[in-house]
TORSEMAR-375297 format. One record per residue: residue number from 1; residue in three letters; z, x negated, y negated of N, C-alpha, C, O in turn. Coordinates in nm, 3 decimals, padded with zeros to 5 digits. Each point is the difference from the previous one (the first is absolute). Last residue first. Layout:
# TORSEMAR-375297
  pos  code      n_z      n_x      n_y     ca_z     ca_x     ca_y      c_z      c_x      c_y      o_z      o_x      o_y
  NUM   ala        Z        X        Y        Z        X        Y        Z        X        Y        Z        X        Y
...
//
This chain:
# TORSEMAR-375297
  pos  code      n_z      n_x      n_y     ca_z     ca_x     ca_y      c_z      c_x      c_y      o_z      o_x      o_y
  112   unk  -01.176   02.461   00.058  -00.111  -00.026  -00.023  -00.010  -00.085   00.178  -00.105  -00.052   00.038
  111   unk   00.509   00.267  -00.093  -00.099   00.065  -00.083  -00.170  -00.058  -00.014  -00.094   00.079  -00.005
  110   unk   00.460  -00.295   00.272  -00.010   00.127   00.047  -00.099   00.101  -00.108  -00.077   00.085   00.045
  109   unk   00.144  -00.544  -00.193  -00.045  -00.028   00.131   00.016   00.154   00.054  -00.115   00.026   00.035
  108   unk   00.384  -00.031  -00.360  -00.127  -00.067  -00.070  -00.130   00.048   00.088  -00.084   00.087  -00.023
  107   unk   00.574  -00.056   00.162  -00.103   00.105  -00.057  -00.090   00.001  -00.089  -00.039   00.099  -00.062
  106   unk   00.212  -00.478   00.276   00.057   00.100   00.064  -00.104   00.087  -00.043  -00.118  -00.001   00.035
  105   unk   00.288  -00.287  -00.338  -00.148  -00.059   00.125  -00.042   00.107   00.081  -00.116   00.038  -00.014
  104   unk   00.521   00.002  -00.236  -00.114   00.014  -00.092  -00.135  -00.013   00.076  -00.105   00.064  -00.006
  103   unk   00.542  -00.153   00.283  -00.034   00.162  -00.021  -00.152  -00.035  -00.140  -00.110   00.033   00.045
  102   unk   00.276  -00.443   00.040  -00.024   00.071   00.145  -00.079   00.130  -00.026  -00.119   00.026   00.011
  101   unk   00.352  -00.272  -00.375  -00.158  -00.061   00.005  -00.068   00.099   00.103  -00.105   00.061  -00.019
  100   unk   00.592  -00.016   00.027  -00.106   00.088  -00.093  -00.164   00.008  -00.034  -00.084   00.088  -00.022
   99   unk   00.379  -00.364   00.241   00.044   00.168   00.109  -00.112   00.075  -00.126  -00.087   00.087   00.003
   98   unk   00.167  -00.532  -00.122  -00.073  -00.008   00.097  -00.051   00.130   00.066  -00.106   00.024   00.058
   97   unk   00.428  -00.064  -00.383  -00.080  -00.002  -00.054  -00.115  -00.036   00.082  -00.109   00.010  -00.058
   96   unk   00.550   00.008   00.232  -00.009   00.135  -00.093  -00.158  -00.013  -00.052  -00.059   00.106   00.016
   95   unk   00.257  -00.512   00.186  -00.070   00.094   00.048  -00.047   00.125  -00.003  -00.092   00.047   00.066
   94   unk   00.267  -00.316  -00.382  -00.121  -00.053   00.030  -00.049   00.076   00.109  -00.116   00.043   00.000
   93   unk   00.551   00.040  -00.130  -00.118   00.048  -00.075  -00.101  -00.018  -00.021  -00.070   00.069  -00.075
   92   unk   00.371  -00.240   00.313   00.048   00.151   00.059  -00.116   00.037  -00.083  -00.084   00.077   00.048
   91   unk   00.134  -00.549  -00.054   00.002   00.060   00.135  -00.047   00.167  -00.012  -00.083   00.053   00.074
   90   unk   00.372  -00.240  -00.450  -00.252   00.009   00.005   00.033  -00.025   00.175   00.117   00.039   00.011
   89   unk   00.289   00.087  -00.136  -00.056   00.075  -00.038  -00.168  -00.055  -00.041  -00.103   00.057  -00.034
   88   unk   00.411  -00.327   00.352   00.011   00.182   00.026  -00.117   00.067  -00.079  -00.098   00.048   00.058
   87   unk   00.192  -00.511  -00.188  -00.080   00.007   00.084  -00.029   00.163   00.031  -00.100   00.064  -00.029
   86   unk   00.442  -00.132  -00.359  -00.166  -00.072  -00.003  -00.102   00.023   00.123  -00.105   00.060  -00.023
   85   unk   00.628   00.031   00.088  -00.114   00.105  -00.123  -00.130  -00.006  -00.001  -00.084   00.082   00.037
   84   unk   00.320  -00.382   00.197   00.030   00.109   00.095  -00.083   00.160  -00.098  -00.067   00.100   00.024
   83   unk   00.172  -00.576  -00.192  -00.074   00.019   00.076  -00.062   00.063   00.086  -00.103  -00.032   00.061
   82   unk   00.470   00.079  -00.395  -00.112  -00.039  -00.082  -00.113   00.006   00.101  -00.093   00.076  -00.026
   81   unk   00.535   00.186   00.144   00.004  -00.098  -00.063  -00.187  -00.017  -00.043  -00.076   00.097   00.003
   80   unk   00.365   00.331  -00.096  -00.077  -00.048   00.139  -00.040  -00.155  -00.090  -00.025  -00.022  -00.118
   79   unk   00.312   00.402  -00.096   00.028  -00.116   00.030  -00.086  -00.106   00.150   00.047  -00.083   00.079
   78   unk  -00.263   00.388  -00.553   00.071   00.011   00.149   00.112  -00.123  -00.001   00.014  -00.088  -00.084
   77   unk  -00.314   00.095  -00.235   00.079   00.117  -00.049   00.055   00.027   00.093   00.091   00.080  -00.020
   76   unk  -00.405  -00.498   00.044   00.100  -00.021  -00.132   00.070   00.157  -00.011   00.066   00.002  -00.105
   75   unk  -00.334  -00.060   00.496   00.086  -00.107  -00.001   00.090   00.023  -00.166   00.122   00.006  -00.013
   74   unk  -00.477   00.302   00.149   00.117  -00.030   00.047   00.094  -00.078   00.007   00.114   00.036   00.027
   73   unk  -00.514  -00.069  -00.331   00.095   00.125  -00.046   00.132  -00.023   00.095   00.109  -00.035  -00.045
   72   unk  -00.444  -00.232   00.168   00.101  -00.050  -00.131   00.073   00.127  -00.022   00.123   00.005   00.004
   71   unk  -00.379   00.070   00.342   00.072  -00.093   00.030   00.082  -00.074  -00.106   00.106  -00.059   00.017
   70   unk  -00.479   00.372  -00.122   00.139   00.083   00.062   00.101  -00.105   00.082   00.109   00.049   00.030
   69   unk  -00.484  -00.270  -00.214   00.062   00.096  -00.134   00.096   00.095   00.053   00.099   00.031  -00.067
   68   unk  -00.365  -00.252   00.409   00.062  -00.085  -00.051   00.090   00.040  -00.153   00.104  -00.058  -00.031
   67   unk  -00.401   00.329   00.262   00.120  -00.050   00.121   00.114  -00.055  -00.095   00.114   00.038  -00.023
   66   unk  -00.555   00.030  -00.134   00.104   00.122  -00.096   00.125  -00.012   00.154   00.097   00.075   00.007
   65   unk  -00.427  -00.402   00.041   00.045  -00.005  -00.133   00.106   00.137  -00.055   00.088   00.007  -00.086
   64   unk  -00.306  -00.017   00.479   00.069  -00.084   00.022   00.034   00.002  -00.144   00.099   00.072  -00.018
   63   unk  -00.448   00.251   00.046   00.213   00.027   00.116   00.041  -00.117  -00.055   00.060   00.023  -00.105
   62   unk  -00.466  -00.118  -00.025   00.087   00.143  -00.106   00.117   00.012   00.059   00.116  -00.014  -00.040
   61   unk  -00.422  -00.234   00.301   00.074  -00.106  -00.104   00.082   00.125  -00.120   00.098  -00.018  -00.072
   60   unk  -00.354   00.231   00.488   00.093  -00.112   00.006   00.059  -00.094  -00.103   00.111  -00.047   00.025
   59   unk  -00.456   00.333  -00.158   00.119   00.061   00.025   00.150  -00.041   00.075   00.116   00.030  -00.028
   58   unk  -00.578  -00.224  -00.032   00.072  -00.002  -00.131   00.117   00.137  -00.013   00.060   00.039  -00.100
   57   unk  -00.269  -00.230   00.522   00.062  -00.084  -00.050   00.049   00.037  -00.146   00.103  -00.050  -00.046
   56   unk  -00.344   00.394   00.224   00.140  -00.067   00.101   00.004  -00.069  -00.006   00.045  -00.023   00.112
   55   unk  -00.404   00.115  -00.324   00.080   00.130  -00.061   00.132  -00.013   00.089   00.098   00.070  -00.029
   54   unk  -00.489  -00.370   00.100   00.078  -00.061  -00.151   00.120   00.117  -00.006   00.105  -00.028  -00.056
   53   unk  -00.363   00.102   00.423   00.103  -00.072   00.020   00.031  -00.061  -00.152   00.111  -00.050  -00.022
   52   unk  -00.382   00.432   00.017   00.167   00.038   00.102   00.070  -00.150   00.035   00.120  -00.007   00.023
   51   unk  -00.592  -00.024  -00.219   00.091   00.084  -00.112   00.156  -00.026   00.098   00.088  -00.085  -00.013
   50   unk  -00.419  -00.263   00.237   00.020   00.155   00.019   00.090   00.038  -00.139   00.100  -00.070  -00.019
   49   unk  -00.500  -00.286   00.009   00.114  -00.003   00.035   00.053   00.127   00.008  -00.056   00.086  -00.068
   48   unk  -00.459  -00.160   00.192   00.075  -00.052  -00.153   00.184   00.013   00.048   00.019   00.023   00.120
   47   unk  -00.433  -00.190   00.212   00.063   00.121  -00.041   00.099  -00.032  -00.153   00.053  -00.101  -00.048
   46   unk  -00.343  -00.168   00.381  -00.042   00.029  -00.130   00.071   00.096  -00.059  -00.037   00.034  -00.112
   45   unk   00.079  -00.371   00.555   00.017   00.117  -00.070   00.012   00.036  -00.111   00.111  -00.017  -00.052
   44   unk  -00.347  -00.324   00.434   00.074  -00.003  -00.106   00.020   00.147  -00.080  -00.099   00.060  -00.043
   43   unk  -00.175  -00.199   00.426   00.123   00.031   00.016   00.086  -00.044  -00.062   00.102  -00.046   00.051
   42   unk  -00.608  -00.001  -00.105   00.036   00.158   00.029   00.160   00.034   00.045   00.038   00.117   00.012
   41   unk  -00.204  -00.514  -00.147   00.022   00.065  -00.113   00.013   00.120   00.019   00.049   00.083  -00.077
   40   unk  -00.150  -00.479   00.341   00.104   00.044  -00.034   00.055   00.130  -00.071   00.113   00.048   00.010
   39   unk  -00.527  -00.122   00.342   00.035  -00.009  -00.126   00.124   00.031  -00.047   00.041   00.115   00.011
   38   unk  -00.237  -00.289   00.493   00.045   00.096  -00.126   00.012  -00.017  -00.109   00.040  -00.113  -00.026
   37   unk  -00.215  -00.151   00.401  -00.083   00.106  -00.107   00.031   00.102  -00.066  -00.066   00.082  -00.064
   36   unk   00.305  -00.528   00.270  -00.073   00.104   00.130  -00.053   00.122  -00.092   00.055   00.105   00.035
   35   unk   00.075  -00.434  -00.255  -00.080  -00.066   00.110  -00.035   00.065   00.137  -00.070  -00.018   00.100
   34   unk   00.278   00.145  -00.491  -00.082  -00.006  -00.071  -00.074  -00.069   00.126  -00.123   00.001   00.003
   33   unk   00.568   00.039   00.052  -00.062   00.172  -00.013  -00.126  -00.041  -00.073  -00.023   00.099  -00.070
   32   unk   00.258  -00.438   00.119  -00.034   00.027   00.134  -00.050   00.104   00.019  -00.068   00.033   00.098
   31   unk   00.199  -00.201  -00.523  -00.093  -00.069   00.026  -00.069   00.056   00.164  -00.118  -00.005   00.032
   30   unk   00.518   00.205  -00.238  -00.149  -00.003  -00.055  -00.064  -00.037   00.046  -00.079   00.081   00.049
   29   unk   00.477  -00.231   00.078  -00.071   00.164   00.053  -00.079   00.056  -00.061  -00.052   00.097   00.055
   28   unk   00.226  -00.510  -00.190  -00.069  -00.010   00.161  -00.056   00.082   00.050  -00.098   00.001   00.074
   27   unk   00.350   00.007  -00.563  -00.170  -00.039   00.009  -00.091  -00.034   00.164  -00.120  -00.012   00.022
   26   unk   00.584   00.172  -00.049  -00.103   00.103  -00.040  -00.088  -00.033  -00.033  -00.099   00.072   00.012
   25   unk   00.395  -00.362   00.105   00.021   00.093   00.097  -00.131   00.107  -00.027  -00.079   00.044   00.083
   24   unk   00.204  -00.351  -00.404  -00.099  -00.062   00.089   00.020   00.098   00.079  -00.107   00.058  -00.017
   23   unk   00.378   00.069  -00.320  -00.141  -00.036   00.011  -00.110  -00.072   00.082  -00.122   00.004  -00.018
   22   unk   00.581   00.064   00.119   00.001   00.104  -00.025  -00.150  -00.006  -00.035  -00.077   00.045   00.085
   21   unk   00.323  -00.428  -00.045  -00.072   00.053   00.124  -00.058   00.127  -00.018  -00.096   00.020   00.074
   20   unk   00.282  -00.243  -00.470  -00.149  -00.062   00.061  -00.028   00.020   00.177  -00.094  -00.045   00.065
   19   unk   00.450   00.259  -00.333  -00.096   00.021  -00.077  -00.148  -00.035   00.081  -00.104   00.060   00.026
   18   unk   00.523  -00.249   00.102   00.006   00.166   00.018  -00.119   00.064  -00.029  -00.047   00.080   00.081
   17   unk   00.170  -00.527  -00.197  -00.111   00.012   00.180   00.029   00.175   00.032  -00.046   00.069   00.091
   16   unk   00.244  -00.151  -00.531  -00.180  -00.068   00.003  -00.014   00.033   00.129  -00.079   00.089   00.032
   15   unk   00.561   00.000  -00.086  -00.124   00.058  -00.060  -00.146  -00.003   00.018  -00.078   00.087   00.040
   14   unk   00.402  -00.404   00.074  -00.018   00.109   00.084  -00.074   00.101  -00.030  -00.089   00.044   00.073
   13   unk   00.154  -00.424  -00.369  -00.079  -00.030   00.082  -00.038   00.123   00.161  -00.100   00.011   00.071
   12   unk   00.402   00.050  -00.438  -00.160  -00.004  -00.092  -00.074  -00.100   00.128  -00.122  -00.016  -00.012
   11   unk   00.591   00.050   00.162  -00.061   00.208  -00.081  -00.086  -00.093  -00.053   00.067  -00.098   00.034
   10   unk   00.087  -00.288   00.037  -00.015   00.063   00.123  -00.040   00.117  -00.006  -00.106   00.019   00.061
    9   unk   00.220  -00.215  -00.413  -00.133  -00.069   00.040  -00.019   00.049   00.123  -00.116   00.008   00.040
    8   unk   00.509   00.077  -00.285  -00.141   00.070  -00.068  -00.135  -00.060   00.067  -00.115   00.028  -00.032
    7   unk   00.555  -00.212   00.247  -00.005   00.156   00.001  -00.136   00.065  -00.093  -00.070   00.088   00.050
    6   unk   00.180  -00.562  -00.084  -00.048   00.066   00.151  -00.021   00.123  -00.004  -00.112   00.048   00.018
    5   unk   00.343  -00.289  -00.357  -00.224   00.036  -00.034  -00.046   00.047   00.116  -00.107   00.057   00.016
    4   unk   00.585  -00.098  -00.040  -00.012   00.076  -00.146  -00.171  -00.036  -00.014  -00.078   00.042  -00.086
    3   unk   00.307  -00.245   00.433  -00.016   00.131   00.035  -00.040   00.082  -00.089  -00.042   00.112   00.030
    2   unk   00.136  -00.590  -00.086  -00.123   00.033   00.053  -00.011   00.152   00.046  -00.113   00.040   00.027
    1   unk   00.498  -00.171  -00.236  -00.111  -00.030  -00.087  -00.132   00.031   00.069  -00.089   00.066  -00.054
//
């Protein structure tokens, strides 16, 4: 009985001091970069997000999902068992789709 409130109270209390060192950590180093005359703001990075990495994660989740559609295919027309299908083929095609993110970047970055 008592383990059934321990356990959610423990993750939402680990959480928080996760949270609440993480912000104070960085309101100290502010504060110290402001006391010796820097301005924070010059080492914060304004840059917008890179095209090539949305373009390798959304090619990473394409492998895995079409992993996972050749892992049903194998499993239900083969005789390879169920787990050995599933992992193998997004493994194989997630990285298929990484190799690819690779090469697009590749000659993105070589042309321009």
């Amino acid at each position: 009985m008592l383990s059934d409130i321990f356990v959610p109270v423990s993750i939402f209390a680990a959480t928080f001091g996760i949270i609440f060192v993480i912000v104070t950590a960085r309101n100290r180093e502010r504060m110290a970069m402001i006391d010796k005359g820097v301005n924070p703001q010059d080492f914060m990075n304004r840059s917008k997000p890179s095209v090539y990495g949305i373009l390798k994660w959304a090619l990473l989740l394409v492998g895995l999902g079409f992993g996972l559609f050749i892992g049903s295919l194998l499993e239900t027309y083969t005789q390879i068992q169920e787990e050995p299908a599933y992992f193998a083929s997004t493994l194989f095609f997630g990285g298929l789709g990484l190799v690819v993110a690779f090469i697009i970047t590749k000659k993105a970055e070589d042309q321009g």
